[in-house]
N, C-alpha and C positions, 0 to 999 in steps of 0.2 A: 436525590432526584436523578432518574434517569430520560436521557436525551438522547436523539436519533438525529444525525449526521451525515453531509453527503462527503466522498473525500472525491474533491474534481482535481482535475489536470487539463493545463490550459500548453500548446505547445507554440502561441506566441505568433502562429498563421489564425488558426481559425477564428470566428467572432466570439464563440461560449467556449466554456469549460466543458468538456467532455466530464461524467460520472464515472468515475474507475467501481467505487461501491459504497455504503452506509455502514456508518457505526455505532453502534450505544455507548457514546459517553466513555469508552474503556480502552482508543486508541493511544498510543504511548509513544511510538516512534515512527518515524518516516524515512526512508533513505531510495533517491533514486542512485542508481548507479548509469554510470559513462555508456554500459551494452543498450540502456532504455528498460532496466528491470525496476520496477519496483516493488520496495520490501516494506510492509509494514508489520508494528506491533501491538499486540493488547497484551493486557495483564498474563493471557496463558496461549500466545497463538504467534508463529511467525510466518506470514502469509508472502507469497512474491506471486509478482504479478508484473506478466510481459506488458509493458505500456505501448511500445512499438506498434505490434501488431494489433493492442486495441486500441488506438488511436483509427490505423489505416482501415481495421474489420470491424471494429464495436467489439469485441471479443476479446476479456482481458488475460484467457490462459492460465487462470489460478491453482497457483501450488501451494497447499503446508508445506511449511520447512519443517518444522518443530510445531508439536503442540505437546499440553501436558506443562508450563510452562507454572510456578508459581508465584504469582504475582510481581511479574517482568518489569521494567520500568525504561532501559535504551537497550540500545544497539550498538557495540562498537564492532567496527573492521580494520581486522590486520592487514597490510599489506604487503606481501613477502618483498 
């Protein structure tokens, strides 16, 4: 069964969750980082995405990191 998702971000001022974007059912990880970026994952996709600036614009500045990914499951980060 496939299902459509919204993924919100709530920054703890405002009354609602803002929509960052939707997902079918095949989102795998989440990580905000400390700058205001956020990274998410599917099965084959590493997506980031400035939450800053769409919080302040509506505009969330989405980048692939990686795609082509086979059947992905987290995320970890090194920290030097």
């Amino acid at each position: 069964m496939s299902s459509t998702g919204p993924l919100l971000l709530w920054d703890g001022v405002r009354a609602t969750a803002a929509t960052v974007t939707s997902f079918v059912s095949d989102l795998r990880d989440v990580t905000i980082t400390p700058t205001g970026l956020l990274y998410t994952l599917s099965g084959n996709t590493l997506t980031r995405y400035d939450t800053a600036y769409g919080l302040t614009q509506g505009n969330w500045r989405v980048r692939t990191v990686i795609s082509g990914l086979n059947d992905a499951r987290s995320v970890t980060w090194l920290v030097p």
